[in-house]
N, C-alpha and C positions, 0 to 999 in steps of 0.2 A: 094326782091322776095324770097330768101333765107329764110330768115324767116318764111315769110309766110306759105311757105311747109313745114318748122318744125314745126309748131305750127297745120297747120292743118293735119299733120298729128297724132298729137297726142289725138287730140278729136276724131277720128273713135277707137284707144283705147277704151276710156271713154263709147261707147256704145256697147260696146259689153260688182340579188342578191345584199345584202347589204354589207355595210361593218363598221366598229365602229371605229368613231370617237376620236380620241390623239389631245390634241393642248394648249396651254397657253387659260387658262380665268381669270377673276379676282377670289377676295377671295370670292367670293358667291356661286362659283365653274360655270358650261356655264351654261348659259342663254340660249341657244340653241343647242336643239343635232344635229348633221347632219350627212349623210349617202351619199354616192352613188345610185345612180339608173340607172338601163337599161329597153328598153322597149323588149330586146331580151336574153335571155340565154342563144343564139347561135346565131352566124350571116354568113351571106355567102359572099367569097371574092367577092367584087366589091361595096356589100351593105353600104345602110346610115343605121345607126342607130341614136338612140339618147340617150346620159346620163346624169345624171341629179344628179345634190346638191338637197337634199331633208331636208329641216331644219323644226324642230318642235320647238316652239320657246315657253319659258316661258310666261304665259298669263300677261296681261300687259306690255308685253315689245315690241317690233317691230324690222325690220330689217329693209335695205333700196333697194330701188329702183335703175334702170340704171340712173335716176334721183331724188337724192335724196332729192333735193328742196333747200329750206333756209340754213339746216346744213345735217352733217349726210355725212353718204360714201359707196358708191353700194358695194353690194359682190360681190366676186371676185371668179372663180374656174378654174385653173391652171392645165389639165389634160398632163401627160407626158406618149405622145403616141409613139408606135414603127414608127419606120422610113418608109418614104410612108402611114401614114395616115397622114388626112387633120381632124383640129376641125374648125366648124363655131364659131358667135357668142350665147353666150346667147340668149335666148328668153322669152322674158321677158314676166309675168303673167301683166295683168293690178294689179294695187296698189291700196291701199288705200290713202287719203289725213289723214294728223295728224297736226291738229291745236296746235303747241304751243305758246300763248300770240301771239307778234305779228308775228310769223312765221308760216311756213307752210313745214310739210316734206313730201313723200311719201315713202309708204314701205308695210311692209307686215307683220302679226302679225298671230300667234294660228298655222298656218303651212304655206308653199310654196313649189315647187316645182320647179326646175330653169333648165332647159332641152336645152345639146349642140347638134348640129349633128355632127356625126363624123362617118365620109366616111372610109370605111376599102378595100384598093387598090386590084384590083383585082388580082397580085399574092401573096396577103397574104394566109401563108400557115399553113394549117390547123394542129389545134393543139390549147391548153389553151394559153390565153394569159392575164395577169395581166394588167391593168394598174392603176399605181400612181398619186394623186391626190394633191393636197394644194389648200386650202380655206381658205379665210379671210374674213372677215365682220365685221359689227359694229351695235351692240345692241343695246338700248335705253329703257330706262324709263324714272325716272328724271336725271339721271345719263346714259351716254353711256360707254357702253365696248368692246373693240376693242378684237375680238377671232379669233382665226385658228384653222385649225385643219388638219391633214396629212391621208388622206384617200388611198381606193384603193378599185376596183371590177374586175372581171375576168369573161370575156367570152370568152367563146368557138367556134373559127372556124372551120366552116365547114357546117352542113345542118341548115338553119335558124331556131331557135327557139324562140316562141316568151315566153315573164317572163309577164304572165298575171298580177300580182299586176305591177309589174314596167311600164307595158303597161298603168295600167286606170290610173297613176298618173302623166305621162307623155302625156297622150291624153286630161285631164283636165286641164292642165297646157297651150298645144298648142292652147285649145278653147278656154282657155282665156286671149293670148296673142293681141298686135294689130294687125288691119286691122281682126278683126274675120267679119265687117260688108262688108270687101272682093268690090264687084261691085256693092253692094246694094248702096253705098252711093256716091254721089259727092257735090262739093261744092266749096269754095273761103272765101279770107279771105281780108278782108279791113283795112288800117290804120286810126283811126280815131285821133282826138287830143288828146282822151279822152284814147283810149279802141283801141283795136284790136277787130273786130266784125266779125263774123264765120258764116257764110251762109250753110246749110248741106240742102238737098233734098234726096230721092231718098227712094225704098220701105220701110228699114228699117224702117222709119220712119212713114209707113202707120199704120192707127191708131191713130195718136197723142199721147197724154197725158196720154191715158188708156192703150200705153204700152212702156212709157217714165218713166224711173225710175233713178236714182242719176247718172243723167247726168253731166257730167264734165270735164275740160280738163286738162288732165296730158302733157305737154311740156316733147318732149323725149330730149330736151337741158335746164341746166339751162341759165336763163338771157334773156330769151324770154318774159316773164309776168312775174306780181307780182304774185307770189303763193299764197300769203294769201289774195288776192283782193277778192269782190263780183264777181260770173259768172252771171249776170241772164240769166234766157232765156227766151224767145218767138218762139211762135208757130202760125203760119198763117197757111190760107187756103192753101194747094197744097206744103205744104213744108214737 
């Protein structure tokens, strides 16, 4: 049963100031620039915000997923917060699938945006406050390269302010995380001998075909499916 909810949880996926970057890459020099982001340039004690790894990533190459699939290893971002704040986890943009031979990875390629919340206690006391970062990830072309990098941003406590670019990149990132299809969809999932078979209903899906597009399921765990298997699908009446 366990399973099951991992897996179907992962198909509602499938439908739906900065600061400069220091760290070991290979001799190519990075393959990916990365930065910090906020969606606030000032925040008020008790408030969430959210900060975000923003990586711009050389074309052709990719990063990976909370699931990175066959090979390959999820970024990682490391914030060291003052004492009495709380960080969630990542929240993860839906991926891409990357066929290679007979594997299958997911990730993210051309740009991403990776956005934590982090709760700032209500007597945090007003005033700048820095905070330190370490990120790590792993590149890929036909060759993968393992990079970090030691960041930081600095907001300002006291009357909330919101950092309009930091804002759409992080409001883009949340919309395309899972569950963006929320209470539109329900469904169940069956063992078969063959295949695990995914049942989904509900409005998202009104319409059919003409507004079904590269529907697919990403497993938020590896070892749940073959990644690189055929998904097909079907579409009946009422579903």
């Amino acid at each position: 049963m366990t399973v099951f909810r991992a897996v179907f949880a992962a198909i509602v996926l499938a439908l739906l100031c900065q600061a400069p970057a220091s760290g070991q890459f290979g001799e190519q020099g990075p393959m990916v620039e990365t930065s910090l982001v906020s969606g606030h340039a000032a925040a008020a004690p008790g408030e969430t915000i959210h900060i975000a790894l923003h990586q711009e990533i050389t074309p052709g190459w990719h990063t990976y997923w909370r699931n990175p699939g066959d090979s390959g290893e999820a970024t990682r971002l490391d914030l060291d917060l003052p004492e009495g704040w709380n960080v969630g986890e990542i929240v993860w943009p839906a991926p891409k699938a990357y066929p290679l031979g007979p594997l299958t990875n997911y990730g993210y390629s051309d740009a991403v945006t990776l956005p934590m919340p982090v709760h700032i206690p209500d007597g945090a006391q007003a005033g700048t406050v820095t905070i330190p970062a370490r990120a790590t990830w792993l590149v890929c072309e036909d060759v993968c390269i393992p990079e970090e990098a030691d960041l930081s941003i600095t907001i300002e406590i006291g009357e909330s302010r919101v950092n309009p670019a930091g804002a759409a990149m992080i409001e883009a990132a949340l919309a395309a995380a899972p569950d963006a299809a929320g209470e539109q969809l329900r469904g169940g999932a069956e063992k078969t001998d063959e295949a695990i078979v995914l049942t989904l209903v509900g409005d998202a899906l009104a319409g059919g075909a003409d507004r079904l597009r590269n529907l697919q399921v990403f497993p938020v765990e590896s070892g749940i499916i073959d990644h690189a298997a055929p998904q097909p699908v079907r579409l009946e009446d009422g579903a």
